[in-house]
N, C-alpha and C positions, 0 to 999 in steps of 0.2 A: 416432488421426490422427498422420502421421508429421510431421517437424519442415517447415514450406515455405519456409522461409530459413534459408540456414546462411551468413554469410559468411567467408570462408576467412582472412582477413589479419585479426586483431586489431591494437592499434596496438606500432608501436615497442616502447613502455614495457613492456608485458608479455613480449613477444619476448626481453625482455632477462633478466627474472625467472628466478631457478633456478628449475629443473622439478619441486621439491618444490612451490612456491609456486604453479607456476601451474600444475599437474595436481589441484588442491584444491580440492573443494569449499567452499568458505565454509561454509555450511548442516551439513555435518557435523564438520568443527572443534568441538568441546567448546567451552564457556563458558570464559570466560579469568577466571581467580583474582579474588575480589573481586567481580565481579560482582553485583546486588544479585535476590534468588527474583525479582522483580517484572520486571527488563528481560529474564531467564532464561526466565520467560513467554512474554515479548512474543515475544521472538527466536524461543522455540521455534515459534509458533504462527504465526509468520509463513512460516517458514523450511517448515512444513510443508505450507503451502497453495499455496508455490512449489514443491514437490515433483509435489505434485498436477497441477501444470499443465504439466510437462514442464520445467521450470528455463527460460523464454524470457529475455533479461536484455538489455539497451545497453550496449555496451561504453564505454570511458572518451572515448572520440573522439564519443559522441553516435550509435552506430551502432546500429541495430537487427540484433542478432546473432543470434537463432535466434526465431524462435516457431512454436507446433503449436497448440494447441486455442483459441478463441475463444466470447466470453460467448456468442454467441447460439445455438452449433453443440449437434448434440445427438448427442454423442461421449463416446466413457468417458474420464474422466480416468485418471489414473497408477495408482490402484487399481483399475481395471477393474469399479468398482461406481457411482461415482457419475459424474452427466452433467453436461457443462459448462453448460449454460444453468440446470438445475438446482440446479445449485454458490452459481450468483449468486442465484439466487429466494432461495437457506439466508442469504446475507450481508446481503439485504435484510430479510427476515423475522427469525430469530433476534438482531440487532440492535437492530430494533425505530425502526429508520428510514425503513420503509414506510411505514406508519398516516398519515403526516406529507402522504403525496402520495397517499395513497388517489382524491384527484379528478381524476387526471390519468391518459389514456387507457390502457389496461392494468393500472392497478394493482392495482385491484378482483381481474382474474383472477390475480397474482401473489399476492393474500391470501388466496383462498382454498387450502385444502390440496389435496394432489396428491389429483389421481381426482376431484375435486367442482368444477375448473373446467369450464363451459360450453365455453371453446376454449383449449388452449393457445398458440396465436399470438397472443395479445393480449398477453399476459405475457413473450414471448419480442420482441413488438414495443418495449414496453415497457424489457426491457433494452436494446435496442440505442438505443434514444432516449435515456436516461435515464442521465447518467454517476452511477456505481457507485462510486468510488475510494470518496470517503466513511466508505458505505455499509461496504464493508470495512474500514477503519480502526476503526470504531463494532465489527464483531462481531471484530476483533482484540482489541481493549481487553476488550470485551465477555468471551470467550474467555479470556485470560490472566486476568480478573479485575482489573480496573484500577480500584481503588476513585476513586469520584467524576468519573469522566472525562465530557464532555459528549457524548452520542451523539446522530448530528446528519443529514442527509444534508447537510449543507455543511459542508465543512470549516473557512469562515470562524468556525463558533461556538463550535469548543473552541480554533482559532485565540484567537478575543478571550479566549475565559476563561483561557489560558495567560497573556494579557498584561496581565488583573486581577489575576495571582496567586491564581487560580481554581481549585482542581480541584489533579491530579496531576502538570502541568507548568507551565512559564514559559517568557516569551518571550523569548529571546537572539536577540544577531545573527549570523547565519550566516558571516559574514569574521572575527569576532573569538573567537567559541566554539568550542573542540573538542568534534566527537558525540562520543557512545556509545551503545553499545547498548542498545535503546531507547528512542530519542530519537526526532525527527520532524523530518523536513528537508521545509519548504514552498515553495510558488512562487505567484503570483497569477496567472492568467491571464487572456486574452481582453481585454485593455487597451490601449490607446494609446499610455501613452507607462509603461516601468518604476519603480517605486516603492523599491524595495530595503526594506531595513529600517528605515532613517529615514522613508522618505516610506509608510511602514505604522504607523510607530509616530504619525507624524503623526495619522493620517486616524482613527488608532484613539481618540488624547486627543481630536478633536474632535468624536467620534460620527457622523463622514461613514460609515463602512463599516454596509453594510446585508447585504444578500446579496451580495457579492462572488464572482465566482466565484475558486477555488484550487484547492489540491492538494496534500497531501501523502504522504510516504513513511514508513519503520519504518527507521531505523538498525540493521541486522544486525550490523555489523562495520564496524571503523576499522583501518588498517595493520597488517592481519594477520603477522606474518613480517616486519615493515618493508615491503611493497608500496606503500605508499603508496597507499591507494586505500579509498573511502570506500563500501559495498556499503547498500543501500537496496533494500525491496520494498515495491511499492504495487499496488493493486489498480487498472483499467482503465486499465492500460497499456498501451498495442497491444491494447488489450480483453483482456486477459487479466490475470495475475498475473505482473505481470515485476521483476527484478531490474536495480537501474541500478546504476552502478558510475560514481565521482567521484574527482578527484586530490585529494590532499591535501599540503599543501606539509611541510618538514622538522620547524616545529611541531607537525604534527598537525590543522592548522585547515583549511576546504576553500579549496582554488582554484578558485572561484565561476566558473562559463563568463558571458562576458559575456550578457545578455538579447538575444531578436531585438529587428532596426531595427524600430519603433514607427513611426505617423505622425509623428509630433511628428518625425522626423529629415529628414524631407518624401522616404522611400524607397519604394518599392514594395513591400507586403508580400509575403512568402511563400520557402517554400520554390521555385525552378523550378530547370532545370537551370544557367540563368546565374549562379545565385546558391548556389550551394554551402553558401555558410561560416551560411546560413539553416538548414539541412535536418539539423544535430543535435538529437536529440531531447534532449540536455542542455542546451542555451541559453533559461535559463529567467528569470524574475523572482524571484530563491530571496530571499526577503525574511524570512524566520521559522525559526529553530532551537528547537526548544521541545525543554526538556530535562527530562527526567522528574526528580522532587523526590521520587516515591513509593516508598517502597521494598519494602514487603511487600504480596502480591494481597490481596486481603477474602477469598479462597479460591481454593484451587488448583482448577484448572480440569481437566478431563478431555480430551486431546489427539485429536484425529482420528487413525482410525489413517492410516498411507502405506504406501506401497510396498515403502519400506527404513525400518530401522531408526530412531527419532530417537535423533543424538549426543547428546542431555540426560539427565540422570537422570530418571527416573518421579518424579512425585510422591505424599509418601508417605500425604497426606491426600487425596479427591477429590468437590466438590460432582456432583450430576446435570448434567451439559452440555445446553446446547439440541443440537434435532433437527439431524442433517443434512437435506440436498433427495432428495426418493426417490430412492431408486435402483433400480436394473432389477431386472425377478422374479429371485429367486434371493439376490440380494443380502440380509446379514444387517438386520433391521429397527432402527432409531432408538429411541432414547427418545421419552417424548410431549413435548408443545410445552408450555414456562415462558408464566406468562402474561405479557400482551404489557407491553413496558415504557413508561413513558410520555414520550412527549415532551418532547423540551426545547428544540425552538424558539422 
């Protein structure tokens, strides 16, 4: 499927960037000195399931800049073996964040293996119901080998464990911490009135957060070249796997886009045409920086293949990977299925 928005005008700020800097790939940029095997992972493994999806990304203005293939469609991705709706079944399954929601409509057909469900439209209904981001965070970690990480379908739970001092991150504040590669830059959503980092860190000492809905992303890359500009990939993005792209001010720390008006401001929500300054998809609640503390994977992990090359080195040990999602006749066959992991809600 070819790309069905391409917007022509990036903002200003890039317009201005030498044409080394802004003819670059992010994603294939080599790991920068120092970097720790474990964010080298993450990066890699993120970087290449953006590959997969056509590279769709938001530009720094909050603009939805390109996207082509969507979780539900039943289209080859970048390698021309694997299907998109099938892509998402492998993040939900190989995770091991399914089991969790097994009673809700569809899911049943999304656990059974390919060729033994009853209907696939239950399961394809099921992704489009069902946001995914999670979901993929959980088989990123998973994937790179992220020892003791919380796999979750809500991101609220490795959220709190971050902010126990839990696991393989902690929680910072997003204004006053520099990312890195890595890292995880979150937002709360579907709320009334914005929380930021204080009023998270609140709710969090007082045991009010329950299932919160959120969101987070994988720090790729920070001021590559001096760009200024903070590169994040998250899964159901525009339903797909997209790449956001964040200023960063002369320290290196983000320049937070203010949140949307809330009731509490007594506004009218939404994006419409009279309201513009609504309709970036960067204007968020970014209330949580969780910065990774772990340094080495529990095992190197086995990379999907791509299209092009990965700029990472191979690793030079490699545990069995979980399965990919079938792919079309012809297509080389998967490893078998690890078994399922268990819950941690």
């Amino acid at each position: 499927m070819r790309p069905l928005l391409l917007l022509a005008c990036l903002s200003p700020f890039t317009a201005l960037l030498p044409a080394t800097a802004s003819a670059a790939e992010v994603c294939d940029i080599p790991p920068r000195f120092g970097l720790s095997p474990l964010a080298v992972n993450i990066v890699q493994t993120a970087c290449n399931e953006h590959r997969l999806w056509y590279r769709p990304f938001i530009d720094r203005d909050g603009r939805a800049a390109s996207l082509s293939a969507t979780e539900a469609e039943d289209v080859d991705l970048a390698d021309s073996g694997l299907v998109a709706w099938q892509r998402v079944v492998g993040y939900w399954r190989q995770s091991g964040t399914l089991s969790p929601l097994g009673d809700q409509p569809g899911a049943s057909s999304c656990l059974a293996p390919p060729g033994a469900r009853y209907t696939d439209s239950d399961c394809r209904a099921f992704l489009i119901d069902t946001p995914w981001s999670a979901a993929f965070i959980s088989w990123v970690m998973t994937r790179a080998s992220v020892p003791g990480f919380t796999r979750s379908p809500r991101h609220i739970d490795y959220i709190r464990a971050a902010y126990q001092n839990s696991g393989p991150y902690r929680m910072t504040d997003p204004a006053q911490e520099k990312p890195a590669p890595g890292d995880m830059l979150c937002y709360l959503r579907d709320r009334r009135q914005a929380l930021s980092y204080s009023g998270l860190v609140q709710s969090l000492g007082s045991g009010a957060v329950a299932h919160w809905k959120s969101h987070c992303e994988v720090v790729i890359a920070a001021n590559i070249g001096g760009d200024r500009t903070l590169y994040l990939i998250g899964g159901n993005v525009m339903n797909t796997v997209a790449m956001r792209k964040l200023s960063l001010d002369r320290s290196g720390r983000i320049e937070l886009p203010p949140a949307k008006a809330g009731a509490a401001d007594g506004m009218e929500l939404g994006c419409t045409p009279g309201r513009e300054e609504e309709c970036s998809f960067n204007r968020q609640d970014w209330a949580a920086l969780l910065k990774l503390v772990a340094t080495a994977p529990a095992a190197l992990p086995t990379v999907v293949p791509n299209p092009t090359p990965a700029p990472y080195p191979a690793p030079t040990t490699q545990t069995p990977a979980s399965p990919l999602p079938a792919p079309r006749p012809g297509a080389p066959q998967p490893p078998p299925t690890p078994a399922p992991v268990p819950a941690t809600l």
